[in-house]
VEXDREN-2710 file (C-alpha; in Angstrom, 1 decimal):
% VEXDREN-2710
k/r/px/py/pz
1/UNK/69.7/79.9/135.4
2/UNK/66.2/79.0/135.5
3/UNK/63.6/81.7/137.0
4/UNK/61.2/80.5/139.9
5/UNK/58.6/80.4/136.9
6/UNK/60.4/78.2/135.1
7/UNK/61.0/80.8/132.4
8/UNK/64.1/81.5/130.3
9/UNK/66.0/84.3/131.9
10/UNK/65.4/87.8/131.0
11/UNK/68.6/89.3/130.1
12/UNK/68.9/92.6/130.7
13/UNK/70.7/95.2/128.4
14/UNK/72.1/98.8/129.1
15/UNK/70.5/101.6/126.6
16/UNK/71.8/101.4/123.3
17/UNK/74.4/103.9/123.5
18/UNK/75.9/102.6/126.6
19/UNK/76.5/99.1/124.4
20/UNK/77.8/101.0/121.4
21/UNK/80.5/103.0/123.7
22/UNK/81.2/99.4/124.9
23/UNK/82.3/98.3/121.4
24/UNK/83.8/101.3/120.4
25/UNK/86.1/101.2/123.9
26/UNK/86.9/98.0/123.8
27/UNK/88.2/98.0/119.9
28/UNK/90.1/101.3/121.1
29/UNK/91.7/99.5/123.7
30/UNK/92.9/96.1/121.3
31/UNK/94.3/98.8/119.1
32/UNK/95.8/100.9/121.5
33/UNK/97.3/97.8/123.1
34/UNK/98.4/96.8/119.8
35/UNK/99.8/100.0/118.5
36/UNK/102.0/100.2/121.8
37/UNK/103.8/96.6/121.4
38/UNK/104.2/97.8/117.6
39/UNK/106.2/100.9/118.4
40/UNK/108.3/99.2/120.7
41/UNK/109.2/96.2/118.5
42/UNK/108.2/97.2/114.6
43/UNK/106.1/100.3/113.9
44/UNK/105.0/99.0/110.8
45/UNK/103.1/96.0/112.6
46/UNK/101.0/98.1/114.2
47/UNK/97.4/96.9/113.3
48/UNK/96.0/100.2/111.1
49/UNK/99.5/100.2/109.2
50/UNK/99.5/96.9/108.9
51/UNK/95.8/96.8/107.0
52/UNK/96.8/100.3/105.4
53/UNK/99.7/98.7/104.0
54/UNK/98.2/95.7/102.3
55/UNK/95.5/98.2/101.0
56/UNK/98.1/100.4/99.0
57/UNK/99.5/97.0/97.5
58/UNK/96.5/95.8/96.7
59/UNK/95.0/98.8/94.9
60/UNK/95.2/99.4/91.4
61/UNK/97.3/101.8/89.9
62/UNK/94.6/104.1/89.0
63/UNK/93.6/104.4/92.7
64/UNK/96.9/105.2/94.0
65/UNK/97.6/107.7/91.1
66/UNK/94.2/109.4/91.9
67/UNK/95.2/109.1/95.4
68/UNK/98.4/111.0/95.2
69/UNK/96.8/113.6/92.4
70/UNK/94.2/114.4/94.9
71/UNK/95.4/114.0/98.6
72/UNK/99.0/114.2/97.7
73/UNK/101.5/113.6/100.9
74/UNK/98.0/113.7/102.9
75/UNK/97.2/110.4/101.3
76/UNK/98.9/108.0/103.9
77/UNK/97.1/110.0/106.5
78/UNK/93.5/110.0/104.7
79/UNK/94.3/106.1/104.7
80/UNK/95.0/105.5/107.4
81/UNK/92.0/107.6/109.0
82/UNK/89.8/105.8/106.9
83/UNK/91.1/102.2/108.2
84/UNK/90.4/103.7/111.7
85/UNK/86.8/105.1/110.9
86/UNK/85.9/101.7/109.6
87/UNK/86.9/99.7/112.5
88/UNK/84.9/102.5/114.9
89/UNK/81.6/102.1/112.9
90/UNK/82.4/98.0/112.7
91/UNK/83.0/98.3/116.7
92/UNK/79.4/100.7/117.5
93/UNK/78.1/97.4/115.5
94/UNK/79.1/95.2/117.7
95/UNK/79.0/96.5/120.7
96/UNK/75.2/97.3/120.0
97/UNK/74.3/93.8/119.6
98/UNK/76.9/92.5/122.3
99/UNK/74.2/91.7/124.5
100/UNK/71.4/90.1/122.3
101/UNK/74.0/88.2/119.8
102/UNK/77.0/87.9/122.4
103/UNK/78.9/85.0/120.4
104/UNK/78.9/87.0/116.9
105/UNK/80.0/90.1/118.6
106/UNK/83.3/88.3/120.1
107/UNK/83.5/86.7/116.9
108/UNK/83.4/89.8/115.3
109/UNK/85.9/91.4/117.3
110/UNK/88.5/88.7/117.3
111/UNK/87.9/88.5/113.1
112/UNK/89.0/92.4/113.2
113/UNK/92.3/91.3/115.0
114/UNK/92.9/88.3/112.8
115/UNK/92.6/90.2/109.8
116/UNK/95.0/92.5/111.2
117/UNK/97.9/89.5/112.3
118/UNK/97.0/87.8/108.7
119/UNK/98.1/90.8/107.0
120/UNK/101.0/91.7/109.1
121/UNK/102.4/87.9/109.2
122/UNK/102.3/88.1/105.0
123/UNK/103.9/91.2/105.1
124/UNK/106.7/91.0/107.7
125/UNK/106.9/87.6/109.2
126/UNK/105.2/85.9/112.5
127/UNK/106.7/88.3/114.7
128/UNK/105.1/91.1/112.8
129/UNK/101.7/89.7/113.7
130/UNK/102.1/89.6/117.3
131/UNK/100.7/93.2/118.1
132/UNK/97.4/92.2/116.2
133/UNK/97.4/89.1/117.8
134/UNK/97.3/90.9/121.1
135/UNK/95.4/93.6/119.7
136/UNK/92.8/90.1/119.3
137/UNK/93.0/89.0/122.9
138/UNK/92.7/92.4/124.4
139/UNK/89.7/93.0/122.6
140/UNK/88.0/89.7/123.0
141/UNK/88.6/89.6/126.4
142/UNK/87.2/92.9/127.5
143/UNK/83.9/92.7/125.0
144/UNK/83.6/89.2/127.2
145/UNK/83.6/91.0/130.7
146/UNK/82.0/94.2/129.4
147/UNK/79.0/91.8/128.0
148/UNK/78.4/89.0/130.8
149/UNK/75.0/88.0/130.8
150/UNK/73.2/89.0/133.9
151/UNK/69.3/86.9/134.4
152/UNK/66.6/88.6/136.2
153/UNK/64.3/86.7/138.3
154/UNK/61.1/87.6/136.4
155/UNK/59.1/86.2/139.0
156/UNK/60.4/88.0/141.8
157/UNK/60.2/91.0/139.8
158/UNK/56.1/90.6/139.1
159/UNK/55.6/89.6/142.8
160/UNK/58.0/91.4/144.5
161/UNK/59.0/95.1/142.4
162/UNK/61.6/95.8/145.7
163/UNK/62.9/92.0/144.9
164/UNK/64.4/93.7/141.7
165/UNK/65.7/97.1/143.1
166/UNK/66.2/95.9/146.8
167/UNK/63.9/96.3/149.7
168/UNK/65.7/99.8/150.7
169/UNK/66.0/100.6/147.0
170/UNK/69.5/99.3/146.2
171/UNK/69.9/96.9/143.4
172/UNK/69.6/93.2/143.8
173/UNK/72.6/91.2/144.4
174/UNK/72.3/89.1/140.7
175/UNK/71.9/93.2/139.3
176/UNK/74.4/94.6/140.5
177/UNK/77.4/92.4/139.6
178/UNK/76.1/93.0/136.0
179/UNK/76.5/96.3/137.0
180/UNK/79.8/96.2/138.2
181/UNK/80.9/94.0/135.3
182/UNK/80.3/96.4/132.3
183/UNK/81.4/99.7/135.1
184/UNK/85.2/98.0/135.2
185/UNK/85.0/96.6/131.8
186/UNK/84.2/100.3/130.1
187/UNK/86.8/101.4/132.5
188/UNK/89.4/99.0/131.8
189/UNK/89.1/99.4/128.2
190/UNK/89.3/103.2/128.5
191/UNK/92.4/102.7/130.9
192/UNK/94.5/100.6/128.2
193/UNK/92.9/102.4/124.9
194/UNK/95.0/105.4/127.0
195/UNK/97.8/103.3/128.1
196/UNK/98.3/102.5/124.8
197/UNK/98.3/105.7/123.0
198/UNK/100.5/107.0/126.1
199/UNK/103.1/104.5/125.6
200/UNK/103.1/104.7/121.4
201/UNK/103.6/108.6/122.0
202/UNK/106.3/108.0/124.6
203/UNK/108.2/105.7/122.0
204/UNK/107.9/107.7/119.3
205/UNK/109.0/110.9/121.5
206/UNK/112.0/108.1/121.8
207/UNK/112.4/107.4/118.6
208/UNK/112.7/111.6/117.8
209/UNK/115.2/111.4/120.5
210/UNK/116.9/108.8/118.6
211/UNK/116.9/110.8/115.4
212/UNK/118.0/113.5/117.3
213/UNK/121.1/111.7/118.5
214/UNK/121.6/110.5/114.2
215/UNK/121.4/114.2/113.2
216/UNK/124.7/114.8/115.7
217/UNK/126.6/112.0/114.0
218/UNK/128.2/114.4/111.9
219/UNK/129.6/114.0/107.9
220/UNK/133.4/113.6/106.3
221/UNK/134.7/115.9/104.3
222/UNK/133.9/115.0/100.4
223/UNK/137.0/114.0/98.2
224/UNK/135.4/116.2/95.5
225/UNK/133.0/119.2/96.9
226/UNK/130.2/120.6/94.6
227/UNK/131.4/123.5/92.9
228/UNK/129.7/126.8/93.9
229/UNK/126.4/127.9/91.8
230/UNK/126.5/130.9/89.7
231/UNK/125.0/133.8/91.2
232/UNK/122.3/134.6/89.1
233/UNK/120.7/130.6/89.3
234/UNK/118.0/132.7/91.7
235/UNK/115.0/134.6/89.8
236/UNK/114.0/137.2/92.6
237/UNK/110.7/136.0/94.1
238/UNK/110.4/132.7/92.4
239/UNK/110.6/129.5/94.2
240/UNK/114.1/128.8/95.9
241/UNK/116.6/127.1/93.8
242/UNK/117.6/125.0/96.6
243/UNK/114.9/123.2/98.1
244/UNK/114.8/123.1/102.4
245/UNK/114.5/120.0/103.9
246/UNK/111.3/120.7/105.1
247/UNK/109.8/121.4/102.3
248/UNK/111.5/118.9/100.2
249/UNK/108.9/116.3/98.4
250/UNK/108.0/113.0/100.0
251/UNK/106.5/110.1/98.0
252/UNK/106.7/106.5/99.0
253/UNK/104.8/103.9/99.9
254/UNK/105.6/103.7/104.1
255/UNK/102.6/104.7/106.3
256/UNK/105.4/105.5/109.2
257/UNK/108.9/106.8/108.6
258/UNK/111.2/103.7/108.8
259/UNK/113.8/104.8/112.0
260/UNK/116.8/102.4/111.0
261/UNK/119.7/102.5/113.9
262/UNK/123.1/102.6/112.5
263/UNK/123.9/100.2/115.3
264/UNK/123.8/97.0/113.8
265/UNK/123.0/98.6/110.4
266/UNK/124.9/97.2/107.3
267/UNK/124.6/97.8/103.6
268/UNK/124.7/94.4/101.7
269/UNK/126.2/94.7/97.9
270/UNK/126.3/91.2/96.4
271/UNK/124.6/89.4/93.4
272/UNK/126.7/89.2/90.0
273/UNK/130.2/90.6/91.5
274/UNK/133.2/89.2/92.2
275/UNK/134.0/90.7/95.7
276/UNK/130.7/91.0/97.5
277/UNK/130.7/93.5/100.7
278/UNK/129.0/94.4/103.4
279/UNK/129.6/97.9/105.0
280/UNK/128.6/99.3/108.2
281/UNK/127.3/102.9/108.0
282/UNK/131.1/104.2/109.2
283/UNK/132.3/102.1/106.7
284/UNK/130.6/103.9/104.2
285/UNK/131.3/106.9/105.8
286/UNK/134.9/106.0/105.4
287/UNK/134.7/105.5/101.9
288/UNK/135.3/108.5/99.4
289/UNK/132.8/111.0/99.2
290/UNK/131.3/113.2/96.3
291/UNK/128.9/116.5/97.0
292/UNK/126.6/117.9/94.0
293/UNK/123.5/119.8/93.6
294/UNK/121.2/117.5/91.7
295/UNK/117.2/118.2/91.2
296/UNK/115.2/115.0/92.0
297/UNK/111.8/114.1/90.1
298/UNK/109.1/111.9/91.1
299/UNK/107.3/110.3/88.5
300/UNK/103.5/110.3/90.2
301/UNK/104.5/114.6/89.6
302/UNK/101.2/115.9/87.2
303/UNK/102.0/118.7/84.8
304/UNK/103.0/121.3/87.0
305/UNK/102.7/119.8/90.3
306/UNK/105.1/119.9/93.5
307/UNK/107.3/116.4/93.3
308/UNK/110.2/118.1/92.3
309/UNK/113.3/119.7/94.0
310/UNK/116.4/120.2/94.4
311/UNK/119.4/119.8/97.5
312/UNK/123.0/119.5/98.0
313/UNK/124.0/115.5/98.1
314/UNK/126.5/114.0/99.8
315/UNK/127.5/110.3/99.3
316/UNK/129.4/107.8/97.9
317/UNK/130.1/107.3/94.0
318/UNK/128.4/104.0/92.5
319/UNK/132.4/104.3/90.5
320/UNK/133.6/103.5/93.7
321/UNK/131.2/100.9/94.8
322/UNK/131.4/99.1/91.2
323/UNK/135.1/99.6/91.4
324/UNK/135.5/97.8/94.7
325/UNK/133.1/94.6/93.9
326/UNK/133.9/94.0/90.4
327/UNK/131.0/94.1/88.2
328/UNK/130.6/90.8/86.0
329/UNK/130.0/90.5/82.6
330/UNK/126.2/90.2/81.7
331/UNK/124.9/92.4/84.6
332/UNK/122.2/95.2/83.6
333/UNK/120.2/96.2/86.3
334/UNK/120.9/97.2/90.0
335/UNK/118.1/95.8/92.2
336/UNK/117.8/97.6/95.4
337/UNK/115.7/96.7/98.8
338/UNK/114.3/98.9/100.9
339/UNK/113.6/99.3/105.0
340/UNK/110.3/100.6/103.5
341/UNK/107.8/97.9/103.9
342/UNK/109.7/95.3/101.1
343/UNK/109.8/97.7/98.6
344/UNK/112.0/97.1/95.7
345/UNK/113.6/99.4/92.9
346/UNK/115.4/98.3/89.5
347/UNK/117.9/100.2/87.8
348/UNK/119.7/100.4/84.7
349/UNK/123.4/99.4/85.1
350/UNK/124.1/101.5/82.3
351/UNK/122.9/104.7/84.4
352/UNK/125.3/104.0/87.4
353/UNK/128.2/103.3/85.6
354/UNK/128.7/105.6/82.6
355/UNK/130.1/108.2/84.4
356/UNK/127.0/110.6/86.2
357/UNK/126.9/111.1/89.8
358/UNK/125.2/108.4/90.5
359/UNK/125.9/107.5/94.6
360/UNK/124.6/106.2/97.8
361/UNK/124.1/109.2/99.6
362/UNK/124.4/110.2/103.5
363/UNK/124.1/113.4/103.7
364/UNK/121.6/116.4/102.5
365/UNK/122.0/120.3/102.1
366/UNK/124.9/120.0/104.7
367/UNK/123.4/117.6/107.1
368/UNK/123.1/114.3/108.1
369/UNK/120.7/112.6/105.6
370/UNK/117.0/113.0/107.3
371/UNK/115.0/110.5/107.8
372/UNK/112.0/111.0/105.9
373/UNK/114.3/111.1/103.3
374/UNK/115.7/107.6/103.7
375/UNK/118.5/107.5/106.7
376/UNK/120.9/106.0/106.8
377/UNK/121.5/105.6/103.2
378/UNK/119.6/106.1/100.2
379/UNK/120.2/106.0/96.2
380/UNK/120.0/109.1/93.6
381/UNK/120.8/108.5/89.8
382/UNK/120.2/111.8/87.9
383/UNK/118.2/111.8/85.2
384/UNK/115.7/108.9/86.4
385/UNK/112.5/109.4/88.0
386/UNK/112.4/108.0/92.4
387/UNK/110.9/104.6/91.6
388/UNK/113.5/103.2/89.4
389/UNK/116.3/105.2/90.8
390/UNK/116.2/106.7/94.4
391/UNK/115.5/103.8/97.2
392/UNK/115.3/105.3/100.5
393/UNK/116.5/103.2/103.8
394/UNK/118.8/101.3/101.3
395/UNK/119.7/98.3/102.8
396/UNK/120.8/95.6/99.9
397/UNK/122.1/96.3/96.7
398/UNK/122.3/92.8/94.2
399/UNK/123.8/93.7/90.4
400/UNK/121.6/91.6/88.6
401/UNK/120.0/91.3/85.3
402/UNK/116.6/92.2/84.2
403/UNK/115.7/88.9/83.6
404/UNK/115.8/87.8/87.2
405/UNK/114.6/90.3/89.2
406/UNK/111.0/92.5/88.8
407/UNK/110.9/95.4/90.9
408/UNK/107.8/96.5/93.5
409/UNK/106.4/99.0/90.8
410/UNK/107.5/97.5/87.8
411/UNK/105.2/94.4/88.9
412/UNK/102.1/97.1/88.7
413/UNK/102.6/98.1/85.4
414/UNK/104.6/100.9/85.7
415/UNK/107.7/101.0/83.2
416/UNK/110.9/98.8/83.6
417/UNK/113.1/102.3/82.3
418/UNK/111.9/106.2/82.9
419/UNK/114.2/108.9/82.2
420/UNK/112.8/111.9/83.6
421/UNK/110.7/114.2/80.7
422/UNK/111.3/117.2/79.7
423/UNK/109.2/119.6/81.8
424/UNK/108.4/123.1/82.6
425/UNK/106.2/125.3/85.2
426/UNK/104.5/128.4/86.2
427/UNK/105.5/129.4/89.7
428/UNK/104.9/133.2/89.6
429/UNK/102.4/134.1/89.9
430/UNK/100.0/131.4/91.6
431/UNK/97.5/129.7/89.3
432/UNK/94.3/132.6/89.5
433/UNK/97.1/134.6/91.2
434/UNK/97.6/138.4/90.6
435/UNK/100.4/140.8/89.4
436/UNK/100.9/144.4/89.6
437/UNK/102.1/147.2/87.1
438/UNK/105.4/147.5/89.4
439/UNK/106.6/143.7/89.4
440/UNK/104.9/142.7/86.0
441/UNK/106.6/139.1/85.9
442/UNK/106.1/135.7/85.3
443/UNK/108.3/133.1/86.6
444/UNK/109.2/129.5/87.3
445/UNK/111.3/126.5/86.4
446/UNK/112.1/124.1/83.9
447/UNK/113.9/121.1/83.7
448/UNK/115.6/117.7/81.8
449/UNK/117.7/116.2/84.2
450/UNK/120.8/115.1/82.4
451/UNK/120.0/117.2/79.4
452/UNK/119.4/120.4/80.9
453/UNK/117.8/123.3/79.6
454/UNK/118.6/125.6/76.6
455/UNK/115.2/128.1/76.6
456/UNK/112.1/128.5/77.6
457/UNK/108.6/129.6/75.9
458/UNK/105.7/131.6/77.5
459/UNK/102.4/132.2/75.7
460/UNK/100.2/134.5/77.1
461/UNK/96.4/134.5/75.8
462/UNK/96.6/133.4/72.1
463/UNK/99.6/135.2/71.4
464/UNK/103.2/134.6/70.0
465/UNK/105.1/132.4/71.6
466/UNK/107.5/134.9/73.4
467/UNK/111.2/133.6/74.6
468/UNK/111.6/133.9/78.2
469/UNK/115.1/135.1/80.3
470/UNK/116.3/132.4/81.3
471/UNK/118.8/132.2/84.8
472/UNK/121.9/130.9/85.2
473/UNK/123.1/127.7/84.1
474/UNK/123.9/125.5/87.2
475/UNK/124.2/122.2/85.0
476/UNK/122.7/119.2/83.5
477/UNK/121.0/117.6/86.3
478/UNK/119.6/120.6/87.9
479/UNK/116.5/122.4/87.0
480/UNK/116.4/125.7/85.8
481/UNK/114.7/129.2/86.2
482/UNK/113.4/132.0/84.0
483/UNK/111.3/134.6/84.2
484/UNK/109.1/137.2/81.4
485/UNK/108.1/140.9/82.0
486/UNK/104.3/141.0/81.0
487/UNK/102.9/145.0/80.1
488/UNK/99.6/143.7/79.0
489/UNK/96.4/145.1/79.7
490/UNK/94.5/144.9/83.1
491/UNK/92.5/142.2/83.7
492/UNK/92.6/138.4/83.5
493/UNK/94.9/136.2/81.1
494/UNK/96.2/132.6/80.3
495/UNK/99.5/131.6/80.1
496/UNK/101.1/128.7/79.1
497/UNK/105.0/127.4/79.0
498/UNK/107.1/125.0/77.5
499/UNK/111.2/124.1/77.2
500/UNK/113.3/122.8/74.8
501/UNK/116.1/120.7/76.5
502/UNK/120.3/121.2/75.7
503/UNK/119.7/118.1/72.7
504/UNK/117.1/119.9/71.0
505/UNK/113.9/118.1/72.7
506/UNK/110.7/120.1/72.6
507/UNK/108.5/119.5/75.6
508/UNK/105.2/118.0/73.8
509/UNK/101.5/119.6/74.3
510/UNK/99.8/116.3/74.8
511/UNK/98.9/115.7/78.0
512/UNK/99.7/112.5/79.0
513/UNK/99.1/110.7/83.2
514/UNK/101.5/110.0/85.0
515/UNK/101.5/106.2/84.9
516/UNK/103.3/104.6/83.1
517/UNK/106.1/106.8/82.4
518/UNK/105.8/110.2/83.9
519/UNK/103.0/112.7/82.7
520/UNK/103.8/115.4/79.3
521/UNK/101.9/118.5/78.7
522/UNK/102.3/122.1/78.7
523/UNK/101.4/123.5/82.4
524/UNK/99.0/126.6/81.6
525/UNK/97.5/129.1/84.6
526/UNK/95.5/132.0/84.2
527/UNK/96.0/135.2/86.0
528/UNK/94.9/139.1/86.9
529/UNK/96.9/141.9/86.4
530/UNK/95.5/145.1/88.5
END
């Protein structure tokens, strides 16, 4: 449109933080929109997960270890925060230069989708990059309404001021279809930015209905129940020998809890066997069952830290798996595949088949194995740390060899074997923690999976090494507790502990990181007595 002047059209533009909302809204919408077709067809594909999960593959080691050391199971959150709070700042960018630069701001836009569906289609197909591909369109096409360019007729506006606001003070025709343009645009992409978070917490409300419906499945009876822990495995007022479901650890690298049905669920156990299977899950279920208390260790756990606990399993032997399938000559690792975002776990052959209670388990501390803690089935080898031993949302099993298979971490440098270290911790009390004259004790826990424990050392200050009680015995894989009576002066002191396992190991002082094996060192605290 050409003015009466023969000028180029003056565009108008609302205030600056009118055109930010405008790019903020309308990348809340395309993710909103996106998010909602992700929960109903693939969670995972929703657009933050999707970028949050190629993130955490692509960052080095270091990054994740520092990661989990410092945000611990806040980390996926953090992330996933952060994805969001760089696609709000990108979007007030945009949307503040809609007007003036209106081609790069679409562009821009529809490049924050396509990076999205790029990501999600390497990661989990074509359909998996459908959400961000409509995450794409949605955003596109409301920046596009929201930003139509409106001209004003500059000469009518120097001859005529009314010409521009109307001769009875209403806007001009050409004005107020601008008007109306960005009015239903802001308000359409405030209308599906809350459509789509309605309808994502609706399915996920669904989905807890679902897992609701999983935890009334119910559990057989095990062929062989654990056998009842001593009495005195408790220290009064130390941390609970049996860890609650709540409050047992969670590392892994999902962003959103896989919810696998168990219709249509099978577990796949194939590769270098004679008799491959594939079992549905009540055809696991109707296989024979064991139940132990075993202590799971995760090996991103710093000297002293939380990823370590312990529960009452219930699954099926890997005796009875190997026994069925018949295991081939040549055959030393089991490679496992995972629900979780293609996550992959290798394990020695040796370690499931020399007689430990290695299983596939379904059940946890009585009930129906949760699903933050991998439903419907998952793996536990005692005496391994998680990432070479414990797959959660098991859904393949293929007895390989080493040779031919590389496992998700073991491609990141972290080791191809990692028996759990010897380790030992200060629970009681809290690190800068107090005691009192009437309950003068230290306590806490030690353990050496598949060793077990034979005493514990507590140093306090630059003292003797002093041998502490130790609890009851409740076996090789399960950690164990002890305790010291401290009459030391008021004040504030160090302590420091270490273990020797059942074979005579001696829990080194070097500190050592986590990656690649596991970290070593002796976890020290100090503390006041009153």
């Amino acid at each position: 449109m050409i003015s009466q002047t023969g000028e180029t059209p003056d565009l108008r533009q609302p205030p600056l933080p009118v055109r930010a909302l405008a790019g903020l809204l309308a990348a809340a919408a395309a993710i909103g929109v996106g998010s909602a077709v992700a929960a109903v067809v693939a969670p995972a594909a929703s657009p933050l997960l999707a970028v949050g999960s190629a993130l955490i593959d692509l960052a080095p080691t270091p990054v994740k270890t520092a990661a989990v050391r410092a945000l611990g199971t806040d980390d996926k959150p953090v992330l996933v925060g952060s994805i969001a709070l760089v696609v709000a700042l990108l979007a007030l960018v945009i949307g503040a230069v809609g007007w003036r630069h209106r081609r790069l701001a679409l562009v821009g836009i529809g490049l924050i989708g396509l990076v999205g569906a790029v990501i999600a289609a390497l990661q989990g197909g074509a359909l998996a990059a459908v959400p961000s591909l409509i995450s794409l369109v949605a955003g596109v096409a409301l920046l596009s309404l929201i930003t139509r360019p409106v001209a004003r007729d500059t000469a009518a506006t120097v001859t005529s001021p009314a010409a521009d606001d109307g001769a009875d003070g209403e806007p001009s025709a050409t004005l107020r279809t601008g008007r109306r343009s960005l009015l239903v645009g802001l308000s359409a992409a405030a209308v599906l930015a809350a459509a789509g978070g309605a309808t994502t917490v609706l399915v996920t409300r669904s989905r807890a209905a679902v897992a609701a419906a999983r935890d009334r499945l119910g559990l057989p009876r095990p062929s062989s129940p654990a056998p009842p822990l001593p009495a005195g495995v408790q220290v009064p007022g130390d941390t609970p020998f049996t860890t609650s479901i709540a409050d047992f650890y969670r590392v892994d690298i999902a962003l959103t809890t896989p919810q696998v049905p168990v219709e249509g669920w099978k577990l796949r156990i194939d590769g270098m066997v004679d008799r491959p299977l594939e079992l549905s899950y009540d055809e696991l279920l109707a296989l024979p069952m064991i139940e132990r208390d075993i202590t799971l260790t995760c090996v991103s756990n710093e000297v002293g830290g939380p990823y370590v606990g312990t529960a009452r399993w219930l699954g099926v032997p890997f005796g009875e798996i190997i026994r069925r399938v018949g295991v081939q000559a040549g055959v030393d690792q089991v490679y496992s595949y995972s629900s979780d975002s293609g996550y992959t776990c290798s394990t020695p052959y040796r370690a499931v088949s020399d007689g430990r209670d290695a299983m596939i388990v379904v059940g946890m501390n009585g009930q129906v194995l949760p699903a933050k803690n991998g439903f419907p089935a998952r793996m536990l080898v005692p005496g391994l740390f998680g990432f070479v031993s414990a797959t959660k949302w098991l859904e393949r099993l293929e007895f390989t060899t080493y040779a031919s298979r590389t496992a998700y971490w073991t491609e990141r440098g972290w080791a191809t074997d990692a028996p759990i270290l010897l380790q030992s911790r200060i629970d009681v009390p809290a690190s800068l923690g107090t005691i009192t004259r009437d309950k003068p004790v230290l306590a806490g826990v030690a353990w050496a999976q598949h060793r077990g424990i034979a005493a514990v050392e507590v140093q306090i200050d630059d003292g003797p090494w002093q041998q502490a009680t130790l609890a009851d015995d409740g076996g090789i894989d399960l950690w164990r507790q002890w305790y010291l009576r401290f009459d030391g002066p008021a004040g504030r002191h160090t302590a420091q502990v270490r273990a020797i396992s059942k074979t005579g190991e001696r829990q080194p002082q070097t500190r050592t990181k986590v990656f690649p094996r596991g970290a070593t060192g002796w976890h020290q605290i100090q503390f006041t007595v009153e």
